[in-house]
Structure formats: structure tokens, C-alpha cells
C-alpha positions in Angstrom: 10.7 -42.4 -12.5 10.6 -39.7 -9.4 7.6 -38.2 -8.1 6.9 -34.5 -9.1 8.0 -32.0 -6.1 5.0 -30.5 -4.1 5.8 -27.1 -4.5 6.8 -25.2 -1.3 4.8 -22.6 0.5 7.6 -21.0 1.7 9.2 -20.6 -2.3 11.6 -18.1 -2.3 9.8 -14.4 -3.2 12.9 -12.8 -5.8 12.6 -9.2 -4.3 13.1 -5.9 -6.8 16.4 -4.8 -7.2 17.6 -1.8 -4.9 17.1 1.1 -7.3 13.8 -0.4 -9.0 11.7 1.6 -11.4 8.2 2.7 -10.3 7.1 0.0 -13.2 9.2 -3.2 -11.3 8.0 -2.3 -8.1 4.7 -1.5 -9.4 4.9 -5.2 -11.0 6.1 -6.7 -8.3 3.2 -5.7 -5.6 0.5 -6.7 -8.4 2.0 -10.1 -8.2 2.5 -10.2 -4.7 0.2 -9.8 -1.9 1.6 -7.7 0.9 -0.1 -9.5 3.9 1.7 -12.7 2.6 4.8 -10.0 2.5 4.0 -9.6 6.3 3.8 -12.7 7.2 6.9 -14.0 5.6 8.8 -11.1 7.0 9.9 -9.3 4.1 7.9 -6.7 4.9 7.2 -4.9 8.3 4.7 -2.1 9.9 6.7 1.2 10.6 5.1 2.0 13.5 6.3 5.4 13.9 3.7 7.9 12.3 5.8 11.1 14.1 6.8 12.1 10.0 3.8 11.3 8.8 2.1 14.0 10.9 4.5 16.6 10.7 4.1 15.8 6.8 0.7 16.5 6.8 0.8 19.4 8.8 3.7 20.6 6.8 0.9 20.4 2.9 -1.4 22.7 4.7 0.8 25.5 4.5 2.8 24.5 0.9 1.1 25.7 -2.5 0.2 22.7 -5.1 3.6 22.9 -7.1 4.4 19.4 -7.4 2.1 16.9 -10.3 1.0 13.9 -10.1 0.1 11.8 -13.0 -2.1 8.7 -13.2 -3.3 6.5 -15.7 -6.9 5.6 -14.8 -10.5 3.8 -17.3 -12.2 6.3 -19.2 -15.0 6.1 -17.4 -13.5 6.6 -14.1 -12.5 9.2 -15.3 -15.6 10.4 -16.7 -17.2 9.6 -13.3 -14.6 11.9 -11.3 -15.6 14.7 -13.7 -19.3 14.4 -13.0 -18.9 13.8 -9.2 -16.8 17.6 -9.1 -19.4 18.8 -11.3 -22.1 18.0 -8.9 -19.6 20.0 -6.0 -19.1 22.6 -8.2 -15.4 22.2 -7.8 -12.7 21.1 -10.7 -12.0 17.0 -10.7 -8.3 17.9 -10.0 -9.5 19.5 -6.7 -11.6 16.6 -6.1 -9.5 13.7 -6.6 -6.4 16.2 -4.4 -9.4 16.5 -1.6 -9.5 12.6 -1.6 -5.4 11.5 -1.9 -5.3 14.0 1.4 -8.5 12.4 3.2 -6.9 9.0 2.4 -3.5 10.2 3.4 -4.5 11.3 6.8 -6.2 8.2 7.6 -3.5 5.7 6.9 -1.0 8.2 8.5 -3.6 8.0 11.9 -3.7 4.2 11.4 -1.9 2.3 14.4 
């Protein structure tokens, strides 16, 4: 009788086909961890931020025309809500005031 296989470390990763849906890719990066992506090589760091900038500087002068919709716990939700409440502001205008804050930090990351 043979001995079992180990299995490999380096086992082929079956990538999502050109064209995927935001659910396959969504899928795929919740079963794969992107530093192990990085280290294997099938994914890289785009060092260039130049679009990034000019992408943020180009929101500040565009009106909210574009939605966005996420699927999120009831009680994050509920959390959100109470959190704009104490600002005074609407949870949309929150939760926008955060996605930017967060997108100008990873754009400014190295």
C-alpha cells in the first residue's frame, strides 16, 4: 500500500476567472489570505499612488451621485446610527466621512 502525500505548501491557488462577479472575487479573498497572495507572487504592491491622489482630490469637488450598498449585522448597524446621533449628523454622512478617512490613508500608504 502507498503512503498518503504530504500535502504541498506551494498547492496551486485556482485564481477567479477574468471577468469575475463581485460575489467570486469576494469568495475568493475570504478564502485566501492576501499576504500569502504576496508572498507567492500572485499578487503585488502598486507602488504608484500618483491616481490615487489625483482621485481624491478629484471627490472633493464631485457631488455624492454615485450609491453604495452594503450588507452589514443589525447591530452594527444600529451602532452607526447611534454614533451619528451623538455627532448630530445622518449615519450615511458618518460611515461617507469614514470610507474617505480610510481612503486617504491607504492611498498615503508607501
Amino acid at each position: 500500500m502507498k503512503a498518503p502525500k504530504a500535502k504541498s505548501h506551494a498547492a496551486r491557488i485556482r485564481l477567479p476567472r477574468k471577468g469575475a462577479s463581485h460575489v467570486e472575487l469576494s469568495d475568493f479573498f475570504d478564502r485566501h489570505d492576501g499576504v500569502d497572495l504576496l508572498d507567492r507572487g500572485i499578487m503585488e504592491v502598486d507602488p504608484d499612488h500618483e491616481d490615487l491622489e489625483r482621485m481624491l482630490l478629484e471627490y472633493w469637488s464631485q457631488p455624492n451621485t454615485k450609491q453604495l450598498n452594503i450588507r452589514i449585522p443589525a447591530t452594527a448597524k444600529l451602532m452607526i446610527e447611534r454614533l451619528a446621533k451623538r455627532k448630530t449628523i445622518e449615519a450615511s454622512t458618518l460611515v461617507r466621512m469614514w470610507v474617505i478617512e480610510c481612503m486617504r490613508r491607504e492611498a498615503m500608504q508607501p
